[in-house]
C-alpha positions as CSV (number, residue, x, y, z in Angstrom):
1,X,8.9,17.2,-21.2
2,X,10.6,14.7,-18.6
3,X,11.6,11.4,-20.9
4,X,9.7,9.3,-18.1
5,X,6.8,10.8,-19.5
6,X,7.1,8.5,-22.4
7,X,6.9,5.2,-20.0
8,X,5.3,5.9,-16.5
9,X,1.4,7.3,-16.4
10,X,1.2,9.8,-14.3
11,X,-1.8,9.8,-12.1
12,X,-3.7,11.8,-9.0
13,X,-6.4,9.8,-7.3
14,X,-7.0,11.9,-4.6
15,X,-5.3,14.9,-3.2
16,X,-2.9,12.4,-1.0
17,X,-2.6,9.4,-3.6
18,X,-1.0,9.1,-7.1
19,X,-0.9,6.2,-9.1
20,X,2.7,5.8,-11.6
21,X,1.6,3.2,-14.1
22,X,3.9,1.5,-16.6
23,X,3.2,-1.0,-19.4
24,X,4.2,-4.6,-18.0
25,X,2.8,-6.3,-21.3
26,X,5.6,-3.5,-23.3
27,X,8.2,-5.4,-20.7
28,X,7.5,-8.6,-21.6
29,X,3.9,-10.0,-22.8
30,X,4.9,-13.3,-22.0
31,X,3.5,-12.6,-18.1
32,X,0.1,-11.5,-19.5
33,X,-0.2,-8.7,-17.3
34,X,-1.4,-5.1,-18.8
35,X,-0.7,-3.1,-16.3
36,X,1.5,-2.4,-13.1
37,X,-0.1,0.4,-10.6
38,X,2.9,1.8,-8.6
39,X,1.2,4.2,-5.6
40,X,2.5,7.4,-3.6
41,X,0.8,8.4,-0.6
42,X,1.2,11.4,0.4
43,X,1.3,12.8,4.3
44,X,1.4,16.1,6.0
45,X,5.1,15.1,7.3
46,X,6.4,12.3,4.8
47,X,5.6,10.5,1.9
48,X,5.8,6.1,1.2
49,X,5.9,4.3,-2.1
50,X,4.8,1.2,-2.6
51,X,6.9,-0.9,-4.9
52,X,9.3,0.2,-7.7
53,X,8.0,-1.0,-11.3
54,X,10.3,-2.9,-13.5
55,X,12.9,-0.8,-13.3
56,X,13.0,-0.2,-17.3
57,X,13.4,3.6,-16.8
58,X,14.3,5.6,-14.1
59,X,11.6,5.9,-11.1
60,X,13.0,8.5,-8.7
61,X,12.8,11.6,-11.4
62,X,8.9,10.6,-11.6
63,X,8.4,10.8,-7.5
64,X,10.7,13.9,-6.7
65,X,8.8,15.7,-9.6
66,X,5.8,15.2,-7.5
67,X,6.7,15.3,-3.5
68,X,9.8,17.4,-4.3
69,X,12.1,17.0,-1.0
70,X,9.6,15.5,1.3
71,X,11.0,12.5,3.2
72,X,9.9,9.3,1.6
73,X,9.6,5.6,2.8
74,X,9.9,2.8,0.2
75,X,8.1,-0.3,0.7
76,X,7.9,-3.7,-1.7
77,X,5.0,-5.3,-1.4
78,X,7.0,-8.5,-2.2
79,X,10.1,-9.2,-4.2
80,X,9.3,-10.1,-7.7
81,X,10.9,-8.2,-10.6
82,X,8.0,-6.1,-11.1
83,X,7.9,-4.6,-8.0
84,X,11.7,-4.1,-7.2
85,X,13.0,-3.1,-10.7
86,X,13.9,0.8,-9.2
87,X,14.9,-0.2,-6.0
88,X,18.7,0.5,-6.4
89,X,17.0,4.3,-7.2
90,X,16.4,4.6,-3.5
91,X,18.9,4.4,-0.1
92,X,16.8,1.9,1.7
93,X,14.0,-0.4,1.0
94,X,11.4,-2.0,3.6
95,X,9.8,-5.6,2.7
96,X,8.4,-8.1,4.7
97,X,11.3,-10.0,6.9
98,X,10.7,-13.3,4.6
99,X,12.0,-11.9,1.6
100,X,14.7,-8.9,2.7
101,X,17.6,-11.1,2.1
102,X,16.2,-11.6,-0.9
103,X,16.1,-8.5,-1.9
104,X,19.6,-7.5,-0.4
105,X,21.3,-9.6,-3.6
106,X,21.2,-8.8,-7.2
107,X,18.3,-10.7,-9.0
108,X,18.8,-12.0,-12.2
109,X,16.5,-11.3,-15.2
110,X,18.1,-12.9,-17.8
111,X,15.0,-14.6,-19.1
112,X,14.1,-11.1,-20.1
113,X,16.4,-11.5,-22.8
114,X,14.0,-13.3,-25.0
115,X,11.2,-10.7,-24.5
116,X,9.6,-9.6,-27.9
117,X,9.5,-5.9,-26.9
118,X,12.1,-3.3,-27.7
119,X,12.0,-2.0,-23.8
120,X,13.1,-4.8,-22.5
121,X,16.3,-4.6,-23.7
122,X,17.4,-1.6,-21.9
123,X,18.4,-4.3,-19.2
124,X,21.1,-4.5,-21.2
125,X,23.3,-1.9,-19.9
126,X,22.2,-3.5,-16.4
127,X,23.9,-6.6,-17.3
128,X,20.1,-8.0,-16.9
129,X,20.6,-7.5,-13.4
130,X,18.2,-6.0,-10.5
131,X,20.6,-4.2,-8.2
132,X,19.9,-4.0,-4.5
133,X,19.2,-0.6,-2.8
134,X,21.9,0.2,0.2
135,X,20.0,-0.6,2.6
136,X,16.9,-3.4,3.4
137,X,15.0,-3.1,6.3
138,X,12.8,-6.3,7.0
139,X,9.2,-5.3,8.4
140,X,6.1,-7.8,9.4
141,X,2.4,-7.7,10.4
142,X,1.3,-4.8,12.4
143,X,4.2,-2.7,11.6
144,X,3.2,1.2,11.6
145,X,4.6,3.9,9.2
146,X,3.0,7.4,10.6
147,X,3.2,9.9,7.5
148,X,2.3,12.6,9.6
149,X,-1.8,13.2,9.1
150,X,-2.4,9.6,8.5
151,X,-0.7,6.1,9.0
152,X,-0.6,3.1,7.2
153,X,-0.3,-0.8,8.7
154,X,1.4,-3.7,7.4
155,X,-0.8,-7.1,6.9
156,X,1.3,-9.9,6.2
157,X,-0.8,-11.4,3.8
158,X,1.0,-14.7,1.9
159,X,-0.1,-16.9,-0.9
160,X,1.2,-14.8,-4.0
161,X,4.7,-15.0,-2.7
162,X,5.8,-15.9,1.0
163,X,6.5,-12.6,2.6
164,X,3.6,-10.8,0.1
165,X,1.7,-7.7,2.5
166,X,-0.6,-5.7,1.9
167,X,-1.0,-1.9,3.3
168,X,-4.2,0.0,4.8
169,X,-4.3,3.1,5.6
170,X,-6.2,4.9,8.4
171,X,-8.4,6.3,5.5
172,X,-9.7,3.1,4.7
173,X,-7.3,2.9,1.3
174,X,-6.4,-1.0,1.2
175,X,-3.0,-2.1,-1.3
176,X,-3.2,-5.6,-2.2
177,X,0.0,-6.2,-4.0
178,X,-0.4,-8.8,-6.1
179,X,-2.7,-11.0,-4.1
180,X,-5.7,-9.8,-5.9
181,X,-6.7,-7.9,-9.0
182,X,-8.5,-8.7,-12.3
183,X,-6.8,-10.4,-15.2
184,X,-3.9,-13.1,-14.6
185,X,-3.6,-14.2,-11.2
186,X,-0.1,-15.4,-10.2
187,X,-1.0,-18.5,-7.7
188,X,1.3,-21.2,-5.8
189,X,1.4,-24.9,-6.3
190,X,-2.8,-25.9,-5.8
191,X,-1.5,-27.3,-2.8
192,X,-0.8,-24.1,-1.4
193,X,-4.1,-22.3,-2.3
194,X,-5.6,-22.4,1.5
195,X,-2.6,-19.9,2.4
196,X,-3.9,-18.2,-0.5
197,X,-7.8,-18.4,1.3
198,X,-7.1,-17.4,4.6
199,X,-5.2,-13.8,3.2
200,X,-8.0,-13.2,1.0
201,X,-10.2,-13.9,3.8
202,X,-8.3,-11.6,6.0
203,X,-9.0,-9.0,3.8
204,X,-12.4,-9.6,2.9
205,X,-12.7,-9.0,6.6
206,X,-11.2,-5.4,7.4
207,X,-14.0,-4.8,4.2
208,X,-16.9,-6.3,6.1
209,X,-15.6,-4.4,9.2
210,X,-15.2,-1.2,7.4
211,X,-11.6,-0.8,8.4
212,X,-11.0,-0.8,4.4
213,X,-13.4,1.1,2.2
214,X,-11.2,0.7,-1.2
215,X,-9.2,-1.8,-2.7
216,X,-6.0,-0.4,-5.4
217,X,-4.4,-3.6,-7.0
218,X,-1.0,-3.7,-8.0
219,X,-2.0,-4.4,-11.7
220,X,-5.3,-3.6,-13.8
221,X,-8.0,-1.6,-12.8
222,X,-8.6,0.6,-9.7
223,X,-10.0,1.2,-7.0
224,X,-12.6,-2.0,-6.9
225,X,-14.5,-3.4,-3.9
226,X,-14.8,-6.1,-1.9
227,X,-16.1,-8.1,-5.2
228,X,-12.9,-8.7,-6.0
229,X,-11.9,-10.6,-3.0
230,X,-14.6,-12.7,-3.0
231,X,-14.8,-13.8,-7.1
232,X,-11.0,-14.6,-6.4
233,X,-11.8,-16.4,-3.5
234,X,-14.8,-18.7,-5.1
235,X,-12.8,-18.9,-8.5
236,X,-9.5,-20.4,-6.3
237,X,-11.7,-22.8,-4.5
238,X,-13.6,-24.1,-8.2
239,X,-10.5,-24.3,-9.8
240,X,-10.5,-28.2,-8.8
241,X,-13.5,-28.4,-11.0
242,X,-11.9,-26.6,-14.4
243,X,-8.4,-28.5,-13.7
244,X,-8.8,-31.0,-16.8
245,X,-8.6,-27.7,-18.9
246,X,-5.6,-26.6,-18.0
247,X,-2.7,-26.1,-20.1
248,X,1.0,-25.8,-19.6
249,X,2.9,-22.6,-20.2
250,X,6.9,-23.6,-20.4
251,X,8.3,-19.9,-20.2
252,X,6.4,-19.1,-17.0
253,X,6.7,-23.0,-15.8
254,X,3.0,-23.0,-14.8
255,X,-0.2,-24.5,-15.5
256,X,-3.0,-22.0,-16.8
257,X,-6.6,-22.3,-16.5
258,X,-9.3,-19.2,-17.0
259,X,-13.0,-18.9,-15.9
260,X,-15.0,-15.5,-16.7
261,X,-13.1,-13.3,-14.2
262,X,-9.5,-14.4,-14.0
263,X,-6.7,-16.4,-16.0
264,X,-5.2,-18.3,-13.2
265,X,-1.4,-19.2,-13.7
266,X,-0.5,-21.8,-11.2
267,X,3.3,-22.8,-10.7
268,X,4.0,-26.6,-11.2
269,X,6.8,-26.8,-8.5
């Protein structure tokens, strides 16, 4: 058996969608994040993955094992380590223009070095660096990929990170990223929660309009509804009222506060 098998969870959803899901907690526990879902979708004429993983073990064996020599798109839904760890697998990478030149540059994850687990320290032959891929193509809202039988749109969708998307498909299949899921919620500065609002909102919309039918979160449980969205938009706009029980978390340089659905870890900068 493939050593991968040992990380990655291996997973069909439906006949055209897999799920690769790795351990983010065994990365580093410090993020308080279980799980990172890593999806394939697969067309009649090509193939697109959305996001990388951690880049602890090799990603690529994982996906040709699956499409085999299909043509396949790569797209991050934004550029934190977690999603862009196996880029430098892959020739060329598309992200939302606000965050390719990020991207295009080694990122350092040095403060990986402190992790607890034992996994984490295979970033030491990387020199605790994220290499780029060869090429980074920027993208923004509206942009199409056609697999072939079905396409999939690009919604520019900020808040988690600046140039965060999401992805529907014609099938009603609707990718998140990281802007919403169950468990710890990565926000901006409280001053930035409204840009936060309004993509949540936007969402919540192509659910009301039936233009999305399923939601599959970069992290935890999958596929939820349009619940989600909306306890994530009323526990964002109470948080005013639970701020005197927030605490301070040095490592991730964040304020935390938790109601009955989410742990809410809001930067302080």
């Amino acid at each position: 058996m493939p050593e991968y098998k040992n990380w990655f969870e291996v997973k069909k959803v439906k006949d055209y969608l897999y799920c690769i899901r790795e351990n983010l907690e065994k990365v580093d526990p410090r993020y308080y994040t279980h799980y990172t879902n890593i999806f394939l979708l697969i067309g009649s004429e090509k193939a697109l993955l959305i996001d990388t993983g951690s880049g602890v073990e090799p990603l690529k064996p994982v996906i040709e094992s699956i499409i085999d020599k299909q043509e396949l798109i790569v797209v991050n839904t934004h550029g934190h380590f977690d999603h862009i760890g196996c880029n430098s697998e892959f020739d060329k990478v598309f992200i939302h223009k606000i965050e390719a030149s990020f991207i295009s540059n080694p990122v350092n994850v040095s403060n990986l070095k402190d992790s607890p687990e034992e996994i984490a320290k295979n970033y030491e032959s990387k020199n605790y660096i994220i290499e780029p891929p060869n090429s980074v193509i920027p993208i923004d809202e509206e942009h199409t990929f056609d697999l072939g039988d079905f396409e999939i749109k690009v919604i520019h969708t900020p808040g988690h990170s600046p140039g965060s998307i999401s992805l529907l498909t014609s099938r009603g299949d609707l990718f998140p990223g990281d802007l919403a899921h169950y468990g710890s919620l990565f926000l901006p500065h409280k001053k930035r929660f409204g840009t936060v609002l309004e993509s949540l909102s936007k969402l919540i919309d192509l659910l009301n309009k039936g233009d999305a039918k399923e939601v599959y979160p970069a992290h935890g449980r999958f596929p939820v509804g349009k619940d989600l969205l909306e306890e994530e938009y009323k526990g964002i706009k109470n948080i005013e009222k639970l701020w005197d029980q927030k605490q301070k978390d040095r490592f991730l340089r964040s304020w935390i506060i938790k109601d009955e659905n989410f742990k809410y870890i809001i930067s302080r900068f």
